[in-house]
C-alpha positions in Angstrom: -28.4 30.6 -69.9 -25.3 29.2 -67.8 -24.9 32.3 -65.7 -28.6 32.4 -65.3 -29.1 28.4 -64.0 -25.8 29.2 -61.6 -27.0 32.7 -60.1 -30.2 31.2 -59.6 -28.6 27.9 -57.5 -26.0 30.2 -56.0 -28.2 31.6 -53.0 -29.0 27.5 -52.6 -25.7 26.0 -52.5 -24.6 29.2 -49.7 -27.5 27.9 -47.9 -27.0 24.5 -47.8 -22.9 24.7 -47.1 -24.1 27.6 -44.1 -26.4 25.0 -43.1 -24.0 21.9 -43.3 -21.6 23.7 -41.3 -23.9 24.6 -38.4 -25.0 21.5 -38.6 -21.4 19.5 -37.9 -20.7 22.9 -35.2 -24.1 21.9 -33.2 -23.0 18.2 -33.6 -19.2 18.2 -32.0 -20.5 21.0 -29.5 -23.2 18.5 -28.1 -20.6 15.3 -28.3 -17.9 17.6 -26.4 -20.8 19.0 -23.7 -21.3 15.0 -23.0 -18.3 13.8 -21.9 -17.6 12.5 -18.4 -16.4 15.3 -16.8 -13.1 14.6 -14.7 -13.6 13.3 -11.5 -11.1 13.4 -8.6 -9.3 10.7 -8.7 -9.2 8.5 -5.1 -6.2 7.3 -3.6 -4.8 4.3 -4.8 -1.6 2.0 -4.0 0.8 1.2 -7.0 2.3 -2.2 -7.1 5.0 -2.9 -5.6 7.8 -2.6 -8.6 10.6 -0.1 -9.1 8.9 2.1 -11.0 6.1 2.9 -8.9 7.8 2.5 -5.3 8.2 6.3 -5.3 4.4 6.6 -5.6 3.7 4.3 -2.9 6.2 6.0 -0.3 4.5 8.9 -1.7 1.2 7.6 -0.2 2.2 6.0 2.7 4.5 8.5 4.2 1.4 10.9 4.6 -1.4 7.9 6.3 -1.3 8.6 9.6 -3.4 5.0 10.6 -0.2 3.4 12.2 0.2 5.1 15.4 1.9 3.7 19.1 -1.3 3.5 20.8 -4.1 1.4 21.7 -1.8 -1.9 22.2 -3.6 -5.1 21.2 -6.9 -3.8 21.0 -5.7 -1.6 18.2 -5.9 -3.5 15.4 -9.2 -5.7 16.2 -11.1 -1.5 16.2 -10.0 -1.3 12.8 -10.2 -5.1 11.8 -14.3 -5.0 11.2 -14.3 -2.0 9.0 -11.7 -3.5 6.7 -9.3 -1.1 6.9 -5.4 -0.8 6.5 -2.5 0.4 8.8 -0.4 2.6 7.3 2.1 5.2 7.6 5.0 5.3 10.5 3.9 5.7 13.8 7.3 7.4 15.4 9.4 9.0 12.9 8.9 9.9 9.3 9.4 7.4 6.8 12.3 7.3 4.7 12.6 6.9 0.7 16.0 4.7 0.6 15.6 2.9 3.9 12.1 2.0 2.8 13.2 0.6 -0.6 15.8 -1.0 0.9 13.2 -3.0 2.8 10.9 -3.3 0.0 13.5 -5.0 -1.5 14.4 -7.2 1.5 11.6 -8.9 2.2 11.3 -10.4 -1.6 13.5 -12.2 -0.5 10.4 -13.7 1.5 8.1 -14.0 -1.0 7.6 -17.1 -1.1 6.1 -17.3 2.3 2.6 -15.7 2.0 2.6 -14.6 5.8 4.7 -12.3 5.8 3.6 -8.9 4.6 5.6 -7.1 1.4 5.4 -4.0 2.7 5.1 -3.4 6.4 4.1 0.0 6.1 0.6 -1.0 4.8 -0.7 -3.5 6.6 -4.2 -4.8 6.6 -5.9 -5.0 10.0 -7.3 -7.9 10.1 -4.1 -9.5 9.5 -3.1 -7.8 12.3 -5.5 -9.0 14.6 -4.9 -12.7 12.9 -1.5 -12.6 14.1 -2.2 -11.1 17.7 -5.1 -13.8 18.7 -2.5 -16.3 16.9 0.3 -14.7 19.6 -2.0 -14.9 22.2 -3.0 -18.7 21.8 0.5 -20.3 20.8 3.0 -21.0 23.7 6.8 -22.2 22.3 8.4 -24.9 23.2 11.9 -24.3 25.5 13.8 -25.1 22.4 11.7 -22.8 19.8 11.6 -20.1 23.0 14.9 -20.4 22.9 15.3 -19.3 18.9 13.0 -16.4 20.0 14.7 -15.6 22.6 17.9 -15.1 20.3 15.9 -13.5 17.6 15.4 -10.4 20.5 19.1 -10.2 20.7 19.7 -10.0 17.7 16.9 -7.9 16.2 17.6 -4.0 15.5 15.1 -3.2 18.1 15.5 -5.5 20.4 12.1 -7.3 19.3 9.1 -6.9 16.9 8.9 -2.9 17.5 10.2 -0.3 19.7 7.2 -0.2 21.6 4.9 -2.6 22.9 2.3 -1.6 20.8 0.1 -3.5 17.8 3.2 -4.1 15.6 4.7 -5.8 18.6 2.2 -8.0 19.5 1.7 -8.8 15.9 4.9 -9.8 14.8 5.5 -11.2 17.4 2.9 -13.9 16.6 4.4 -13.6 13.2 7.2 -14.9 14.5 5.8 -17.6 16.4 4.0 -18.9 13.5 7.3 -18.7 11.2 9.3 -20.6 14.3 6.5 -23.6 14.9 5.5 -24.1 11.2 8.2 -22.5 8.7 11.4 -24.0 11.1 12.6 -20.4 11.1 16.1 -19.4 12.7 16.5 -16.6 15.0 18.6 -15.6 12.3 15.7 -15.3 9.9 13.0 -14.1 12.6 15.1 -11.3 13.3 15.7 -10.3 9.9 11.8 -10.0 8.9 11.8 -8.2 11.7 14.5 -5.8 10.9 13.0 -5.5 7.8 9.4 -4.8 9.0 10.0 -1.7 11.2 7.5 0.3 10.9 8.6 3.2 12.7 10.2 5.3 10.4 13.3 6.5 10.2 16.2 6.0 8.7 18.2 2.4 8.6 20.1 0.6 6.3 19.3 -3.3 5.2 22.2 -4.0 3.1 
């Protein structure tokens, strides 16, 4: 009578464990068929700590946004579209020169002006600094700091050419000499430590 009862439910019991297991198959192939599917990643900008600097030079060494040309009016073509300038614009960049000035300029910090990282520069900060250039004359005595700031500065100035940078950080450094009391010491180090051309150079 045993054998009987289980040959009969035997056919069942295959059934419903065939079943069940089609059932939980169907089920994770549908919950596998939904999920996202991976999507390029854009280019992003780690923070500016150790561990990521490599990442960032990574990035910035391939923009090609910072280039010698288009003097002033360079940075105010950019400024309305919100974009960034970034990259070097004469030589390729270089990983230990460019954490050297990474490091540098934290030394900065805590004035808010001045950019951490001069190879990625927002335009309209560019521009800021050019119209504030433009509209700020020195005084003898604080033309005089600026004055010594050019001797003293690697590049004899803001840049080696006469192009955005320049006439950007050069107001930079007018606004650092009128409201900050900055020496020509100190202006020419920010500058020093802002090339942007590339290359490499040592801030020790």
């Amino acid at each position: 009578m045993d054998n009987l009862i289980q040959n009969k439910f035997t056919p069942i019991i295959t059934v419903l464990v065939i079943g069940a297991a089609l059932l939980y198959f169907t089920n994770n192939l549908f919950q596998i068929e939904k999920l996202p599917k991976d999507e390029k990643k854009e280019s992003f900008l780690p923070p500016l700590v150790s561990e990521t600097l490599a990442a960032r030079f990574d990035y910035l060494s391939q923009q090609t946004t910072n280039a010698c040309l288009g003097g002033k009016d360079y940075a105010s073509s950019l400024s309305p579209d919100g974009k960034r300038i970034q990259g070097s614009c004469c030589s390729l960049m270089d990983l230990h020169s460019y954490q050297e000035q990474i490091e540098g300029l934290k030394e900065y910090a805590e004035y808010e002006i001045i950019p951490p990282d001069p190879y990625d520069i927002e335009a309209s900060f560019a521009d800021q600094m050019i119209t504030y250039n433009d509209q700020t004359k020195l005084t003898v005595e604080q033309q005089a700091v600026y004055n010594k700031a050019m001797e003293l500065s690697m590049e004899g100035g803001p840049c080696c050419c006469k192009c955005w940078h320049w006439y950007s950080y050069e107001g930079l450094a007018k606004y650092l000499i009128v409201n900050e009391g900055f020496s020509a010491e100190q202006i020419a180090e920010v500058w020093d430590l802002s090339d942007a051309c590339g290359g490499e150079h040592h801030h020790h």
